[in-house]
PyMOL Python script that loads the backbone (N, CA, C, O; Angstrom):
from pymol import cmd

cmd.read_pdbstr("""\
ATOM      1  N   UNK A   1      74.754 132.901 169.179  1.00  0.00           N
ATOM      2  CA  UNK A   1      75.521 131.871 169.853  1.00  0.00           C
ATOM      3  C   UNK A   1      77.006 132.215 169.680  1.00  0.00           C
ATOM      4  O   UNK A   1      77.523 132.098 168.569  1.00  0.00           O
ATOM      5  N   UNK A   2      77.816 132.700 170.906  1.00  0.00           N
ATOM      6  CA  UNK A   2      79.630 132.564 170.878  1.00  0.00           C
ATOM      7  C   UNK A   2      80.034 131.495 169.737  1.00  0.00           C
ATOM      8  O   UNK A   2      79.791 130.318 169.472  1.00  0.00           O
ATOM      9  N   UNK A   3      80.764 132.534 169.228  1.00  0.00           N
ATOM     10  CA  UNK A   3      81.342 131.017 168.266  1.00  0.00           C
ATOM     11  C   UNK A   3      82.421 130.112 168.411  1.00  0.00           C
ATOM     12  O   UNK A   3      82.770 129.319 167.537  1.00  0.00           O
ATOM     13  N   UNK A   4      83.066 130.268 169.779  1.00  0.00           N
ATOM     14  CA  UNK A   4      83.283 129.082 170.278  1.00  0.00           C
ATOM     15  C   UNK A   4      82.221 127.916 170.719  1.00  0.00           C
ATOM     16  O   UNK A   4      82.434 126.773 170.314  1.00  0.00           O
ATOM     17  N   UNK A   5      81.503 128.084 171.237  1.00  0.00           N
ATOM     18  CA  UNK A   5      80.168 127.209 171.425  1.00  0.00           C
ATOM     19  C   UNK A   5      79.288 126.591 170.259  1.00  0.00           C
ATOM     20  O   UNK A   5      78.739 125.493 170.342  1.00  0.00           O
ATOM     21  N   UNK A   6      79.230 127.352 169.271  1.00  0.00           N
ATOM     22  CA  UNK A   6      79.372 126.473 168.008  1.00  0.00           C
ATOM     23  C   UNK A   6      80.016 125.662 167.662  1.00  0.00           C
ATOM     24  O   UNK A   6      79.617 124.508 167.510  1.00  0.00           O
ATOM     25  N   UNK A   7      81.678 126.217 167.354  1.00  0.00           N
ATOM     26  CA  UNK A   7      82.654 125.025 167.218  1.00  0.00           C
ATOM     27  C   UNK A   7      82.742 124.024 167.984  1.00  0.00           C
ATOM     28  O   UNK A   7      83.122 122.966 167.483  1.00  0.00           O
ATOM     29  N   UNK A   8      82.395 124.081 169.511  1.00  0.00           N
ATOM     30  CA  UNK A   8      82.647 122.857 170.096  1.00  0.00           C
ATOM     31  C   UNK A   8      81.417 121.932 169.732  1.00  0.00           C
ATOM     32  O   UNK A   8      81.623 120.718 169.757  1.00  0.00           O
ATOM     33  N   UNK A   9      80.325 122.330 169.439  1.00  0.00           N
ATOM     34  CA  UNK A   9      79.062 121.601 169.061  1.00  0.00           C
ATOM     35  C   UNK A   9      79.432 120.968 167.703  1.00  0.00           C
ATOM     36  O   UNK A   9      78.874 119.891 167.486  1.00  0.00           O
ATOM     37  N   UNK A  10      80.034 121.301 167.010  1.00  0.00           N
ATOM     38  CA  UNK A  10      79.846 121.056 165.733  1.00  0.00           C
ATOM     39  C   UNK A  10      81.435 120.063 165.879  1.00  0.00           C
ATOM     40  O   UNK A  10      81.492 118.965 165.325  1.00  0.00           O
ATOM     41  N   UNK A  11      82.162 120.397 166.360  1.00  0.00           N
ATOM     42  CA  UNK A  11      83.500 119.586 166.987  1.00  0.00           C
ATOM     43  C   UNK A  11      82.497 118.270 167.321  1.00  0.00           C
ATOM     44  O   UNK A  11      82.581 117.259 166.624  1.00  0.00           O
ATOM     45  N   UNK A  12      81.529 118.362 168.457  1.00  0.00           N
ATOM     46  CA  UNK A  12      80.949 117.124 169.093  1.00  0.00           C
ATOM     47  C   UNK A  12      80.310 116.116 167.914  1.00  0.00           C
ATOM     48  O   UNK A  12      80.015 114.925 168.015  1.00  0.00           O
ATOM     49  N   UNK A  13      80.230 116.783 167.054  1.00  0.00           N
ATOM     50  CA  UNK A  13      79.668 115.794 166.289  1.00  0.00           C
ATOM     51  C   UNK A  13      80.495 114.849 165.463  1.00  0.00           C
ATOM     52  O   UNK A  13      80.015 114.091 164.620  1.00  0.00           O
ATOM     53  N   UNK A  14      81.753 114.945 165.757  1.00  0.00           N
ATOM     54  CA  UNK A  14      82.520 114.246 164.879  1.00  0.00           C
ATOM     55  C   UNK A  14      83.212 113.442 165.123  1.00  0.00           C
ATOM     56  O   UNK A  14      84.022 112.950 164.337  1.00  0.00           O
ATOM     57  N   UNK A  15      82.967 112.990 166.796  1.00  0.00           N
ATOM     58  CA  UNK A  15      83.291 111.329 167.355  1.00  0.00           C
ATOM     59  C   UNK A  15      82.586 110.223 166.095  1.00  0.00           C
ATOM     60  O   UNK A  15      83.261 109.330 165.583  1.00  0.00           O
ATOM     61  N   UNK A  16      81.621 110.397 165.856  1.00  0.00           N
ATOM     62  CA  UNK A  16      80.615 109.216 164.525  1.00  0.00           C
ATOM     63  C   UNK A  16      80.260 108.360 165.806  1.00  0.00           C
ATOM     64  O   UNK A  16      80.920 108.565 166.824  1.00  0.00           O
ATOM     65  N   UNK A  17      79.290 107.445 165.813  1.00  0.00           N
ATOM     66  CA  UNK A  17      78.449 106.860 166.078  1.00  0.00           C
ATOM     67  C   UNK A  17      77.928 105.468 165.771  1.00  0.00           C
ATOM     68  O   UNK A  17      77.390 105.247 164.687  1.00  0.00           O
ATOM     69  N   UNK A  18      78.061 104.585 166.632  1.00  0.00           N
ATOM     70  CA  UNK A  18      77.802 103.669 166.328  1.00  0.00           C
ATOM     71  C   UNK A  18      76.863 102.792 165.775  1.00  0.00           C
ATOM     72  O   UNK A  18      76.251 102.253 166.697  1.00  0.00           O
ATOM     73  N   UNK A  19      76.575 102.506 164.955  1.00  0.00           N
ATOM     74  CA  UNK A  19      74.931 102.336 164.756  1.00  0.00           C
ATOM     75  C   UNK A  19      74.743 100.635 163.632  1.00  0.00           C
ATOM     76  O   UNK A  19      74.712 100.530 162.406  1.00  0.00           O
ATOM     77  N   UNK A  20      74.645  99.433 164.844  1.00  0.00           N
ATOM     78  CA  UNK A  20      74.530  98.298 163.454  1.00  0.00           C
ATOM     79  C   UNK A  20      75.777  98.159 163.249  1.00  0.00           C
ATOM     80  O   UNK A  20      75.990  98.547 162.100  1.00  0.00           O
ATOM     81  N   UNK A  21      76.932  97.741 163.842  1.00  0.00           N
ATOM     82  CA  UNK A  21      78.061  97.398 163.406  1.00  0.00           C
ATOM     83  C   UNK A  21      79.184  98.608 162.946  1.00  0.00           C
ATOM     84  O   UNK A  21      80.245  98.864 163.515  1.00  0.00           O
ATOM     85  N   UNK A  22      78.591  99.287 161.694  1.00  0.00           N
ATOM     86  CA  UNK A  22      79.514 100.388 161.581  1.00  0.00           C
ATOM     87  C   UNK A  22      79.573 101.769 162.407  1.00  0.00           C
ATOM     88  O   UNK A  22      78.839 101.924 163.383  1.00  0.00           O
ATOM     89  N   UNK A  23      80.482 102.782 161.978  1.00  0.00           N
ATOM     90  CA  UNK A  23      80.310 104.057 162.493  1.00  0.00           C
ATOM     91  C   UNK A  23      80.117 105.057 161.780  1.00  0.00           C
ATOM     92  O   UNK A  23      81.017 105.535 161.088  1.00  0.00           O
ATOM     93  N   UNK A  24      78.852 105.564 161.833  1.00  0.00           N
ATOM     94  CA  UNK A  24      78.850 106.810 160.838  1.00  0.00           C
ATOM     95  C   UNK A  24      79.798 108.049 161.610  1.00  0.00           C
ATOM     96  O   UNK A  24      80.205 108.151 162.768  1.00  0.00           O
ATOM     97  N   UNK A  25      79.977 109.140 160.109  1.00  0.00           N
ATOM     98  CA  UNK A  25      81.078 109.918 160.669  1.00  0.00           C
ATOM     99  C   UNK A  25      80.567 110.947 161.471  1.00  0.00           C
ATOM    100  O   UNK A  25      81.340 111.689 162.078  1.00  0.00           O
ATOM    101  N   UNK A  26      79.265 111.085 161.544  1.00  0.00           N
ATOM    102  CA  UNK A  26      78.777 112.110 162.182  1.00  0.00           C
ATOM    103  C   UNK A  26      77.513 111.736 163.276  1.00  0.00           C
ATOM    104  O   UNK A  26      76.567 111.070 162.855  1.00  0.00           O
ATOM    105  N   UNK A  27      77.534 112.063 164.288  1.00  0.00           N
ATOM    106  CA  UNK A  27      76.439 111.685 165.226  1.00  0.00           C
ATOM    107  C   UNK A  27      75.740 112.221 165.070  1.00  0.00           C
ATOM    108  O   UNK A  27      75.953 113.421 164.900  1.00  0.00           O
ATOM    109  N   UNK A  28      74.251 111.638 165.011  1.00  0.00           N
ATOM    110  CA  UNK A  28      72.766 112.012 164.617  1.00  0.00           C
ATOM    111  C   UNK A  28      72.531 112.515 163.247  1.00  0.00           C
ATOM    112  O   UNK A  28      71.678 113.329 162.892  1.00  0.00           O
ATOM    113  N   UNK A  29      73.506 111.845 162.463  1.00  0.00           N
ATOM    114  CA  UNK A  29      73.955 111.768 161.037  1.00  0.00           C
ATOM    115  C   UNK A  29      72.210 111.415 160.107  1.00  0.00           C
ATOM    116  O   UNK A  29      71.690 110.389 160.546  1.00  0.00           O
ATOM    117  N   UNK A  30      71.647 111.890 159.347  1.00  0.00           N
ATOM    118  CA  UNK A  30      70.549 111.810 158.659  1.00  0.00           C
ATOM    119  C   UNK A  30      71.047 110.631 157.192  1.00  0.00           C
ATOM    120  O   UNK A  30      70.349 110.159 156.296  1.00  0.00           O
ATOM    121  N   UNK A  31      72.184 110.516 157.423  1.00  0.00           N
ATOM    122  CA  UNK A  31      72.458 109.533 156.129  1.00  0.00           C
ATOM    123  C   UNK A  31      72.285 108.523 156.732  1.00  0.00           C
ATOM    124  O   UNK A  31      72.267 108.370 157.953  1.00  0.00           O
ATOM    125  N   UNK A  32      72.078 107.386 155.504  1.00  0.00           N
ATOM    126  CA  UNK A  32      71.845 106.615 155.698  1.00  0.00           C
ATOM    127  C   UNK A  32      73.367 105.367 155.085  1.00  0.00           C
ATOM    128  O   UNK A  32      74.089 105.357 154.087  1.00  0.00           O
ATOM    129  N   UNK A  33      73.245 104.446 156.380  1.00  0.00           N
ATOM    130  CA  UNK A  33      74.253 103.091 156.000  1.00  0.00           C
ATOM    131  C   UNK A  33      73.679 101.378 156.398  1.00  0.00           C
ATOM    132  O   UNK A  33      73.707 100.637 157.381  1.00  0.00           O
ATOM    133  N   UNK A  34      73.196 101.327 155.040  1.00  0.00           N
ATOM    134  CA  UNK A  34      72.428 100.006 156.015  1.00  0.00           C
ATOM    135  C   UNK A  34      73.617  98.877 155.299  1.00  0.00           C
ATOM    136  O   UNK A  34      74.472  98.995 154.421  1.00  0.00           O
ATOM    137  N   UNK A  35      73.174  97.797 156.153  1.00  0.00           N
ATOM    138  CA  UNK A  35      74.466  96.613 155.419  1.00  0.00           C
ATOM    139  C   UNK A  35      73.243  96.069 154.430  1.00  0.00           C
ATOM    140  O   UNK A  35      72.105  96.416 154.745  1.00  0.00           O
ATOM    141  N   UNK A  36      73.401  95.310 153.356  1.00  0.00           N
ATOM    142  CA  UNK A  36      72.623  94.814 152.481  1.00  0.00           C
ATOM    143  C   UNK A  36      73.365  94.729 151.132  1.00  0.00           C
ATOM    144  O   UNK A  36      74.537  94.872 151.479  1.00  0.00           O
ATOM    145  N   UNK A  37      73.358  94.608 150.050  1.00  0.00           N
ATOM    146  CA  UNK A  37      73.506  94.172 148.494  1.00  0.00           C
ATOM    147  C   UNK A  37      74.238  95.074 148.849  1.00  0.00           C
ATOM    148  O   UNK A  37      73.917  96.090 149.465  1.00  0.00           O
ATOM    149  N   UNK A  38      75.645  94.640 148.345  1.00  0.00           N
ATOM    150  CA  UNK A  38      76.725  95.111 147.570  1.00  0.00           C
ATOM    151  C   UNK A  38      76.869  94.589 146.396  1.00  0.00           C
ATOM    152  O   UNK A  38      76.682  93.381 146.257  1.00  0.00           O
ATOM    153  N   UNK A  39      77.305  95.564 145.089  1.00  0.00           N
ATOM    154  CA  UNK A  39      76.966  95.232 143.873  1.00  0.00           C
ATOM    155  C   UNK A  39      78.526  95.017 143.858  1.00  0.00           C
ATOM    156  O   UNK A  39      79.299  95.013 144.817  1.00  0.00           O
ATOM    157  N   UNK A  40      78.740  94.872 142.760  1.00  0.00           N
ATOM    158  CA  UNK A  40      80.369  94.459 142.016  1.00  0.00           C
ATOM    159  C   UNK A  40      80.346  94.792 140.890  1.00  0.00           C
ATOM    160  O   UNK A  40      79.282  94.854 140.273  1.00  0.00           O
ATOM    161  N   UNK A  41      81.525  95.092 140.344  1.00  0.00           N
ATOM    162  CA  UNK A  41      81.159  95.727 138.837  1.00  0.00           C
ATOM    163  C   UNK A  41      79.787  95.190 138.255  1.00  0.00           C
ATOM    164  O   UNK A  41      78.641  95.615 138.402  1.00  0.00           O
ATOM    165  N   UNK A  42      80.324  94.034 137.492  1.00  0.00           N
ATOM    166  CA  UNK A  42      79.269  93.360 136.594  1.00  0.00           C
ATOM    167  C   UNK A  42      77.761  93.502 137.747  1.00  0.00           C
ATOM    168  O   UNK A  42      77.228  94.487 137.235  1.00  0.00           O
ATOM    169  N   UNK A  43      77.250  93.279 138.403  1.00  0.00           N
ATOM    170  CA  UNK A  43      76.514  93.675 139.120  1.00  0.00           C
ATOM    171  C   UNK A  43      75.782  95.345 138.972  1.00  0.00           C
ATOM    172  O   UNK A  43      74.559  95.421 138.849  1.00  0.00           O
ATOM    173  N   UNK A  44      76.332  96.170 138.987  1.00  0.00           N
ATOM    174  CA  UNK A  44      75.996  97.462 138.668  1.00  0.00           C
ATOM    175  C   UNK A  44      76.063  97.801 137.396  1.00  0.00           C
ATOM    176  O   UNK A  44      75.738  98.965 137.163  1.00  0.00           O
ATOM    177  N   UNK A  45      76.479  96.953 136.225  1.00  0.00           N
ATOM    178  CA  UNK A  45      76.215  97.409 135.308  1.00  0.00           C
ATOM    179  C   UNK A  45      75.112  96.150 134.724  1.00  0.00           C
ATOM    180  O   UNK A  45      74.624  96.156 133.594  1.00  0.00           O
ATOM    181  N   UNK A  46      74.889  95.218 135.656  1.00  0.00           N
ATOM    182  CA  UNK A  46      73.640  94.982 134.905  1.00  0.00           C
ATOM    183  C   UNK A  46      72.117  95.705 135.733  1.00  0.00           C
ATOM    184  O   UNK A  46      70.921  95.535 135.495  1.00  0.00           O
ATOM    185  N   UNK A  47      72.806  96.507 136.715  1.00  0.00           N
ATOM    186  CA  UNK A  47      71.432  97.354 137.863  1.00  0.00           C
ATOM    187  C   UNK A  47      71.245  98.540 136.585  1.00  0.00           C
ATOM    188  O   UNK A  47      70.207  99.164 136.366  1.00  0.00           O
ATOM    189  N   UNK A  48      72.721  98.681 135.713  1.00  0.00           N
ATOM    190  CA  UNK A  48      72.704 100.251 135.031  1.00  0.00           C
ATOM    191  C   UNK A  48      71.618  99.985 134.133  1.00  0.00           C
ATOM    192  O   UNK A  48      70.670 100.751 133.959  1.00  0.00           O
ATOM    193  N   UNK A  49      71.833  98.544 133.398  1.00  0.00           N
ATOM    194  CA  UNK A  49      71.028  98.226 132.188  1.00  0.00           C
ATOM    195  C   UNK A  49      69.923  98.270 131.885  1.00  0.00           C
ATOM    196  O   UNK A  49      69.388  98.799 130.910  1.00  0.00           O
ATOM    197  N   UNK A  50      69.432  97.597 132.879  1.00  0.00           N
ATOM    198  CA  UNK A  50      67.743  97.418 133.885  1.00  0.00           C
ATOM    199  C   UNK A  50      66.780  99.035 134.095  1.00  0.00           C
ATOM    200  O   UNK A  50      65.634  99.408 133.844  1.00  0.00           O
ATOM    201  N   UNK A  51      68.029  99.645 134.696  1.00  0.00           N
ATOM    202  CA  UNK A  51      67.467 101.361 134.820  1.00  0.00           C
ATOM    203  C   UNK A  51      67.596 102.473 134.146  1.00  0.00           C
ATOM    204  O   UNK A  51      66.659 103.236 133.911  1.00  0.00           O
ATOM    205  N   UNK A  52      68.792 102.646 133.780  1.00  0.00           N
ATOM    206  CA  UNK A  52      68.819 103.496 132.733  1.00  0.00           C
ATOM    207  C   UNK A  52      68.151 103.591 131.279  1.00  0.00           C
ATOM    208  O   UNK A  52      68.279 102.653 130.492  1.00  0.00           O
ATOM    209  N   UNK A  53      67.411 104.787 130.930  1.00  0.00           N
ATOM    210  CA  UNK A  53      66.647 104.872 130.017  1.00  0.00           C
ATOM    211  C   UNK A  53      67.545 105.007 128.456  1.00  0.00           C
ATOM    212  O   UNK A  53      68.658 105.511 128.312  1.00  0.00           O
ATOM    213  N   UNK A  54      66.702 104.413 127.433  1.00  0.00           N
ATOM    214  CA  UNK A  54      67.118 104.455 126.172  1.00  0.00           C
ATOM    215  C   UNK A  54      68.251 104.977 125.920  1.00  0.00           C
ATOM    216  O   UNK A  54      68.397 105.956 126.651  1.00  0.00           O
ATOM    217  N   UNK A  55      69.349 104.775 125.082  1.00  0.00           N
ATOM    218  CA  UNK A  55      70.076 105.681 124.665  1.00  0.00           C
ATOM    219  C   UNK A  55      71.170 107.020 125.701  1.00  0.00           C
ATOM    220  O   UNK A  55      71.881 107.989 125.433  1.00  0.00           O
ATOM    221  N   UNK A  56      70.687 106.243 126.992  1.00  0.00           N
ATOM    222  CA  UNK A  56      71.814 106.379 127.994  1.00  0.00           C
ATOM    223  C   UNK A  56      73.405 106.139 127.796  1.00  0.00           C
ATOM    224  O   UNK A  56      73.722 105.033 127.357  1.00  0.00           O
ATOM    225  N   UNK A  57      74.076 106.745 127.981  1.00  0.00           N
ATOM    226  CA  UNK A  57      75.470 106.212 127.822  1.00  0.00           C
ATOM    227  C   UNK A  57      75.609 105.055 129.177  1.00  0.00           C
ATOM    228  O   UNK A  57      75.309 105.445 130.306  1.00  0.00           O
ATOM    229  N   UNK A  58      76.160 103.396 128.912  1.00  0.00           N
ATOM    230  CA  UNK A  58      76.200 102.507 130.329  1.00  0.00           C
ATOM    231  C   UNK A  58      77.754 102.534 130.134  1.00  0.00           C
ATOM    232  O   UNK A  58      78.387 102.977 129.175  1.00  0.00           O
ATOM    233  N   UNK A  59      78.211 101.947 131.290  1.00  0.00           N
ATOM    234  CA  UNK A  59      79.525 101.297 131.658  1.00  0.00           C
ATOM    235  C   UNK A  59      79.659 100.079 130.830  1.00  0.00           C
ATOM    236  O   UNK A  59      80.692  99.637 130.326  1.00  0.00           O
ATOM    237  N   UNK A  60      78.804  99.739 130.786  1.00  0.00           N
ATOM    238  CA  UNK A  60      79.367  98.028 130.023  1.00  0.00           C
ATOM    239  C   UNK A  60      79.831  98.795 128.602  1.00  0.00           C
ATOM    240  O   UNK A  60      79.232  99.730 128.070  1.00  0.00           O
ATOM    241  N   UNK A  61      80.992  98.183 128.160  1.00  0.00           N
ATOM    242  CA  UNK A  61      81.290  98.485 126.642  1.00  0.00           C
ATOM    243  C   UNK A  61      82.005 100.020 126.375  1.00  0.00           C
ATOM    244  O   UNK A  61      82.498 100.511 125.359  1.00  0.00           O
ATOM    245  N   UNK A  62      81.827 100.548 127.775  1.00  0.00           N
ATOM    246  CA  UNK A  62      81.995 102.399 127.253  1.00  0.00           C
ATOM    247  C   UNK A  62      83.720 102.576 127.724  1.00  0.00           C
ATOM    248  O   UNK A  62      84.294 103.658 127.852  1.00  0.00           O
ATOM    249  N   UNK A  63      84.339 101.201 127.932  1.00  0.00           N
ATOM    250  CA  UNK A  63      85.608 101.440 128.076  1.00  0.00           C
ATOM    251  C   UNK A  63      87.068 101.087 127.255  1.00  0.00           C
ATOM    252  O   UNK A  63      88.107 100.648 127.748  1.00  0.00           O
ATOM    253  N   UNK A  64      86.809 101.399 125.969  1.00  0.00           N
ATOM    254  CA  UNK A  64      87.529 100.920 125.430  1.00  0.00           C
ATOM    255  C   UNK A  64      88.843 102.125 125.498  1.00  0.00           C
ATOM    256  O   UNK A  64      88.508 103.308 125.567  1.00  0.00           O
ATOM    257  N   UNK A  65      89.867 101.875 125.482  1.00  0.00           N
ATOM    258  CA  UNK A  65      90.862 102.712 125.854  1.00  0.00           C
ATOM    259  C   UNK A  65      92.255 102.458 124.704  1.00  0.00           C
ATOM    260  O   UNK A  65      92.597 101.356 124.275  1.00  0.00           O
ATOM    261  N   UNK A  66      92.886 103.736 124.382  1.00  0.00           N
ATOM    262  CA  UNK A  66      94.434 103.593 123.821  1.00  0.00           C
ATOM    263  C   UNK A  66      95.343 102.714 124.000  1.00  0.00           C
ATOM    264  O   UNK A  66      96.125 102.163 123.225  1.00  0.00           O
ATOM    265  N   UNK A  67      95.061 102.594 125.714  1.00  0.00           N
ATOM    266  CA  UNK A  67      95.674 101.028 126.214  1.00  0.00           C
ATOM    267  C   UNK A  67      95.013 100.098 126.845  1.00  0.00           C
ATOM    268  O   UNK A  67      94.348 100.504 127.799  1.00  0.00           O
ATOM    269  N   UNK A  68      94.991  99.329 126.691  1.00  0.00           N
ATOM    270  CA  UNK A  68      94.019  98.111 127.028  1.00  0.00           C
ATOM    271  C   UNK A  68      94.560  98.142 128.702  1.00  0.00           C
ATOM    272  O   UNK A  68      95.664  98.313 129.218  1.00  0.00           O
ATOM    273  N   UNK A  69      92.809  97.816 129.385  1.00  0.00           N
ATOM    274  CA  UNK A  69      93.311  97.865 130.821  1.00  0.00           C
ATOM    275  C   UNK A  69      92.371  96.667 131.043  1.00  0.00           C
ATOM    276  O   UNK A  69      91.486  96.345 130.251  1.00  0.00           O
ATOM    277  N   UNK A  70      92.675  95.985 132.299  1.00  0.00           N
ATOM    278  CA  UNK A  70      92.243  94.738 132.584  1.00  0.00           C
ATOM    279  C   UNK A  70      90.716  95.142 133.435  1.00  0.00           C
ATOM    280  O   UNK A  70      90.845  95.748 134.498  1.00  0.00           O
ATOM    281  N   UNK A  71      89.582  94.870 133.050  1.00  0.00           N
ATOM    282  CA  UNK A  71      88.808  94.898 133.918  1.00  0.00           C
ATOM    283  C   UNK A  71      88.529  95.058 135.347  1.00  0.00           C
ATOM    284  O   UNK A  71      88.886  94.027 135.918  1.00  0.00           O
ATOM    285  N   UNK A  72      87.947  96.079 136.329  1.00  0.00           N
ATOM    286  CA  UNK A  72      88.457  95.943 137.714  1.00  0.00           C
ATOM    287  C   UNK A  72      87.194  94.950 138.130  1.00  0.00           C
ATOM    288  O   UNK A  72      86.059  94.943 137.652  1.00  0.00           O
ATOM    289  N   UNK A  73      87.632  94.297 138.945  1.00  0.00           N
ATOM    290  CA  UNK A  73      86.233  93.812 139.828  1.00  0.00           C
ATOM    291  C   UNK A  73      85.227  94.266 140.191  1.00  0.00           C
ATOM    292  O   UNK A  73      84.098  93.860 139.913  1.00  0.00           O
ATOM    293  N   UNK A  74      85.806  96.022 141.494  1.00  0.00           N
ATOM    294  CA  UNK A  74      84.564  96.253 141.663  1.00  0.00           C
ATOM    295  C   UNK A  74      84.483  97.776 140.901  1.00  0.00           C
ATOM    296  O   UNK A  74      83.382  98.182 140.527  1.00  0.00           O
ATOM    297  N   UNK A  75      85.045  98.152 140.804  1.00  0.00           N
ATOM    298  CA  UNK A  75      84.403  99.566 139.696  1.00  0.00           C
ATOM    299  C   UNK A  75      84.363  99.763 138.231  1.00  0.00           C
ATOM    300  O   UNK A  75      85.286  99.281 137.575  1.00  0.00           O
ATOM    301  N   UNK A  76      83.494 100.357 137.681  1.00  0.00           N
ATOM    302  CA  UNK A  76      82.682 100.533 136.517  1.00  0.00           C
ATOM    303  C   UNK A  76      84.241 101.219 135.753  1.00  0.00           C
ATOM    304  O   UNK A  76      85.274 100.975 136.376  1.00  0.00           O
ATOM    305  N   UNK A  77      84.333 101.847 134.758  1.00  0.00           N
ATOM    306  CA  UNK A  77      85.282 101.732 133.813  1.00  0.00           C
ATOM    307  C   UNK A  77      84.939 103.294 134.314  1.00  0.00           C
ATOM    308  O   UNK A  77      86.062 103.785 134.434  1.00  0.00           O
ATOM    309  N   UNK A  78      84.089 104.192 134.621  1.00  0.00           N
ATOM    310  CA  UNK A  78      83.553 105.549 134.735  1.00  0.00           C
ATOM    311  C   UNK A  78      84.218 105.780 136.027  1.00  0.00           C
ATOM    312  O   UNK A  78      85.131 106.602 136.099  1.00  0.00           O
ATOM    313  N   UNK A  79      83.878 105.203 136.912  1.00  0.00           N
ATOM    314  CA  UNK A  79      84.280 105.071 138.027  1.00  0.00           C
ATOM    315  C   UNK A  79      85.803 104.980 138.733  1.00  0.00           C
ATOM    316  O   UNK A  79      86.199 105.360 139.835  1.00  0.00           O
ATOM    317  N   UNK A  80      86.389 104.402 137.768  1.00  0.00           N
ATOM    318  CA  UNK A  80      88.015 104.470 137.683  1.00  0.00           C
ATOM    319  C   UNK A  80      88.610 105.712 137.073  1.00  0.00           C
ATOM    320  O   UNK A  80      89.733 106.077 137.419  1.00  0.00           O
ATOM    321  N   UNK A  81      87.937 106.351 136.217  1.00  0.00           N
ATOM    322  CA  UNK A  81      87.962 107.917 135.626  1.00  0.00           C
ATOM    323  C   UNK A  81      87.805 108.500 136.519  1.00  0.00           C
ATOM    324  O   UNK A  81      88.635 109.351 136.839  1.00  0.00           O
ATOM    325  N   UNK A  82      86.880 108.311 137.136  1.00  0.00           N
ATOM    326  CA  UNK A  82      86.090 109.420 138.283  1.00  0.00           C
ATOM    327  C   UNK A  82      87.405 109.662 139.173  1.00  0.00           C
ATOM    328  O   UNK A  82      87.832 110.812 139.284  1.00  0.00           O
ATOM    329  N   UNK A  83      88.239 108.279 139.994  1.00  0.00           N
ATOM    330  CA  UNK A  83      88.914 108.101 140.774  1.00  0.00           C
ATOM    331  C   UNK A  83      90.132 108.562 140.407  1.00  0.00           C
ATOM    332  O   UNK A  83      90.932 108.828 141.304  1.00  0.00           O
ATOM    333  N   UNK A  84      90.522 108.754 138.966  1.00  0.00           N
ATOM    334  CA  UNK A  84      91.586 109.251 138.525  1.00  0.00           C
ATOM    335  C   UNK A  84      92.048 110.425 138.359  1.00  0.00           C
ATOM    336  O   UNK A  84      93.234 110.710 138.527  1.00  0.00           O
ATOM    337  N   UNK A  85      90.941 111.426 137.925  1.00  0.00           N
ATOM    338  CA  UNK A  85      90.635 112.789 138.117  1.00  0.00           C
ATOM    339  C   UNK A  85      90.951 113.210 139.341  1.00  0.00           C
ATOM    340  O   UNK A  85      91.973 113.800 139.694  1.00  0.00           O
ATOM    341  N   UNK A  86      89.684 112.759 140.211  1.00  0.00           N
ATOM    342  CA  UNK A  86      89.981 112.820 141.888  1.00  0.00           C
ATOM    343  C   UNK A  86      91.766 113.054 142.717  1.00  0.00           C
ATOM    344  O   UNK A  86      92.329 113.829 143.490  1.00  0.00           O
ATOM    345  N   UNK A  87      92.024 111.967 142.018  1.00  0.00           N
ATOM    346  CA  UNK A  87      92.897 112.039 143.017  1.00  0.00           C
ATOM    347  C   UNK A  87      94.414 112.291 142.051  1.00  0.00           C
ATOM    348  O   UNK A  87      95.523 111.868 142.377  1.00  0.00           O
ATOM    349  N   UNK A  88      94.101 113.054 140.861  1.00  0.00           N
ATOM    350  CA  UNK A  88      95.818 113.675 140.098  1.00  0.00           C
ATOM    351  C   UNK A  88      95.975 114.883 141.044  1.00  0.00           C
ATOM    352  O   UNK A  88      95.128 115.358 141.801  1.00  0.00           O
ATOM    353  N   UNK A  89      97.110 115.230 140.855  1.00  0.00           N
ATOM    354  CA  UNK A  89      97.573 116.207 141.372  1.00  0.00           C
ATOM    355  C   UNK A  89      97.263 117.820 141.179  1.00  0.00           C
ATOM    356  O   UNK A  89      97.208 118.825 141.888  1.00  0.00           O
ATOM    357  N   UNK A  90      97.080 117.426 139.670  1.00  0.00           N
ATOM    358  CA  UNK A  90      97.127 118.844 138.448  1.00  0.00           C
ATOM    359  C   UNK A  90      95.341 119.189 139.131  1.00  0.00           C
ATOM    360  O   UNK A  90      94.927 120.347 139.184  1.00  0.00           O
ATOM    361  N   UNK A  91      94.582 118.135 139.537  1.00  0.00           N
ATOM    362  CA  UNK A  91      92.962 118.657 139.737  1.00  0.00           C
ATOM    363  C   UNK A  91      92.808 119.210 141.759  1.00  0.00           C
ATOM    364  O   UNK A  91      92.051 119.966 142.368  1.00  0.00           O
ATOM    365  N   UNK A  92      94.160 118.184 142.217  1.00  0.00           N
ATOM    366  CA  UNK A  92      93.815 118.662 143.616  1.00  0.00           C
ATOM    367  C   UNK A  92      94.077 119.657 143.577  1.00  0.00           C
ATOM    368  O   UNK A  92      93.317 120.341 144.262  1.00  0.00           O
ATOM    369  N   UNK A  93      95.277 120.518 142.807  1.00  0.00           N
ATOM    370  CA  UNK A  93      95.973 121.588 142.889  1.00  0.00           C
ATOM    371  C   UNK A  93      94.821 122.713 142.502  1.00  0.00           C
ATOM    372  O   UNK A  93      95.169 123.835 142.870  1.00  0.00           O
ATOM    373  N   UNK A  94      93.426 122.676 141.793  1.00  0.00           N
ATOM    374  CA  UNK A  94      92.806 123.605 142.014  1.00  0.00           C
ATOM    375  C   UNK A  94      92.141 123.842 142.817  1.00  0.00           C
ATOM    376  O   UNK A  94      91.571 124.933 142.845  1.00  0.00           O
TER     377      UNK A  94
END
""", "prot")
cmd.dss("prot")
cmd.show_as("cartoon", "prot")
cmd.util.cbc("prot")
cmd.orient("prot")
């Protein structure tokens, strides 16, 4: 296949698609977005509690920090790490 004719195929797929209110980003996208339960912090860490096996490290309790930070609503104390990493400079830069 020309690989222009690829790119434009693979270009086509990236209008997203309407499907149920939202738009996925890709048409004929195999992921899945259904609307239903949204958790909230406390919410996912009592889904963590419930599922995670023995001696798991959870979010509840695993955030104690040098400086005290105020609880977020909706993300886990891991999750704000995660987001912090993500998005420093010193990690985009690799």
């Amino acid at each position: 296949m020309p690989e222009d004719t690829r790119a434009a195929r693979w270009a086509g797929t990236m209008a997203g698609e309407p499907v149920g209110g939202l738009i996925l980003a890709h048409s004929g996208s195999h992921a899945g977005a259904r609307p239903g339960a949204r958790y909230d912090r406390q919410g996912r860490e009592e889904r963590e509690a419930a599922t995670l096996t023995e001696g798991a490290t959870r979010a509840d309790g695993a955030g104690a920090r040098l400086r005290s930070e105020e609880p977020d609503a909706i993300r886990t104390c891991f999750e704000r790490d995660r987001d912090r990493i993500l998005h420093a400079s010193a990690f985009r830069r690799l």
